[in-house]
C-alpha positions as CSV (number, residue, x, y, z in Angstrom):
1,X,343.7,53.4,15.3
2,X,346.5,54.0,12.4
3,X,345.8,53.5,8.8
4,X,348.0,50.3,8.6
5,X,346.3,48.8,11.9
6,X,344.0,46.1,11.8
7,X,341.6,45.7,14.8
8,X,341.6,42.6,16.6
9,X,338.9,41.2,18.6
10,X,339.1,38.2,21.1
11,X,335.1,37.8,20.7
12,X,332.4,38.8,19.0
13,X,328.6,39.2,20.3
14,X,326.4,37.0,18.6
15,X,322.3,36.6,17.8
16,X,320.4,33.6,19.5
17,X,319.7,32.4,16.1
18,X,323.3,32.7,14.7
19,X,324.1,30.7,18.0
20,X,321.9,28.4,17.6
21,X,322.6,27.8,13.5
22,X,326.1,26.6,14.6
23,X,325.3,24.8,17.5
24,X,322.8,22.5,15.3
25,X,325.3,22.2,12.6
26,X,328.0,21.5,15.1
27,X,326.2,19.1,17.6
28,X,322.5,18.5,16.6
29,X,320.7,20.8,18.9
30,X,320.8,24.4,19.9
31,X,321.9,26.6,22.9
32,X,325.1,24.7,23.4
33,X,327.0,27.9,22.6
34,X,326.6,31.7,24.8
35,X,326.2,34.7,22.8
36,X,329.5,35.5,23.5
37,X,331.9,33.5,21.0
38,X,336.0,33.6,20.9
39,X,338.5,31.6,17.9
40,X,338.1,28.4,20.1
41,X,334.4,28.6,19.3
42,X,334.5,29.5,15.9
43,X,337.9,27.7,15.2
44,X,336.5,24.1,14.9
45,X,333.4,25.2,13.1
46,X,335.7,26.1,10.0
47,X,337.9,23.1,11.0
48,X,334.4,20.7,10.4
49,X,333.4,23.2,7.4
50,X,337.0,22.2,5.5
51,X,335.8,18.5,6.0
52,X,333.0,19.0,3.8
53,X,333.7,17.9,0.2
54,X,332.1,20.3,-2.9
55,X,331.3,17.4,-4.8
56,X,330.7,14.4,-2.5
57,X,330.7,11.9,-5.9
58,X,334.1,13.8,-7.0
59,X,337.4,11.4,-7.5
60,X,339.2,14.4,-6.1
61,X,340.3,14.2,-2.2
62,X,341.1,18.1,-1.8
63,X,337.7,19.7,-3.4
64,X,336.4,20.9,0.1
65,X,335.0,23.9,1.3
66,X,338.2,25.5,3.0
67,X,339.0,29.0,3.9
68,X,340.2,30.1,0.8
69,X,341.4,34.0,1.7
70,X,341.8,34.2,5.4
71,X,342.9,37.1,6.3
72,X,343.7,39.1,3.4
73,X,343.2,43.2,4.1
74,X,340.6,44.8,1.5
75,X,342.3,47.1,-0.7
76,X,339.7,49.9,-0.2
77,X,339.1,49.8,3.5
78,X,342.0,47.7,4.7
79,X,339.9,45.4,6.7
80,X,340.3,41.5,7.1
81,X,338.3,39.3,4.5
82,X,337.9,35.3,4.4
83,X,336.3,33.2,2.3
84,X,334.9,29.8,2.0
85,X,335.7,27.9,-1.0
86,X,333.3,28.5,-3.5
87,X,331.7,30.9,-1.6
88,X,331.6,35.0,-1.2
89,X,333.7,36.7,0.1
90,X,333.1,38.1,3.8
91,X,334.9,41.3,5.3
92,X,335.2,42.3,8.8
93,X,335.9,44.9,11.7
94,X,338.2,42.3,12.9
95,X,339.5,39.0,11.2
96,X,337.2,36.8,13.9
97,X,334.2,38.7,12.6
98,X,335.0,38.2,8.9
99,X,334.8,34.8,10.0
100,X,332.3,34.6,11.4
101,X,330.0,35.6,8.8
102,X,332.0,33.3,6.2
103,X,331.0,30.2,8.4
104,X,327.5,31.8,8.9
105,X,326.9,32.2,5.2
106,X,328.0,28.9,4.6
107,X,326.0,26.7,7.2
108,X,322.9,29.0,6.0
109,X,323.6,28.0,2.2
110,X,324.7,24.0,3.3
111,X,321.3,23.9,5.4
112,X,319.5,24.8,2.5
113,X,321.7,22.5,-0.6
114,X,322.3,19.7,1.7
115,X,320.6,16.1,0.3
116,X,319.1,14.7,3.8
């Protein structure tokens, strides 16, 4: 690969209990997913993430958790980053993987902060 190449995956191999975190957060129970996951797995996980307001008692409509950098290349390594907003920043082999930590971190920290 050249310096100014960015590797692209079309999936990324996942653990049963990653699987299983976004199949709960996604539809209530695990194992709906395969270990295997592509964009139009992960896609309307961050699409239901960006639906999530910060600050459910805020006045302010657009205060959600969105991807905030998506895609930007690290100026070290020059390897995709995303990031949630209000959250860390992720960066990837490939811009599917960056994601997929970003959304992994998140439904880890929402599971945790969420008021039942």
């Amino acid at each position: 690969m050249k310096d100014n190449e960015v590797k692209t995956d079309n999936h990324i191999h996942v653990s049963v209990e990653e699987r299983d975190l976004i199949s709960v957060f996604m539809y209530g129970q695990p194992g709906l997913y395969s270990r295997r996951l592509y964009w139009n797995d992960i896609m309307p996980v961050v699409e239901k993430i960006s639906c999530i307001r910060c600050a459910p008692e805020s006045p302010v409509d657009h205060d959600t958790f969105y991807p905030r950098t998506f895609g930007m290349l690290s100026p070290e390594y020059r390897k995709p980053m995303v990031r949630i907003n209000r959250c860390q920043v992720f960066e990837g082999d490939s811009l599917l993987h960056a994601t997929f930590q970003a959304v992994v971190d998140f439904i880890r920290w929402y599971n945790q902060n969420k008021k039942s």
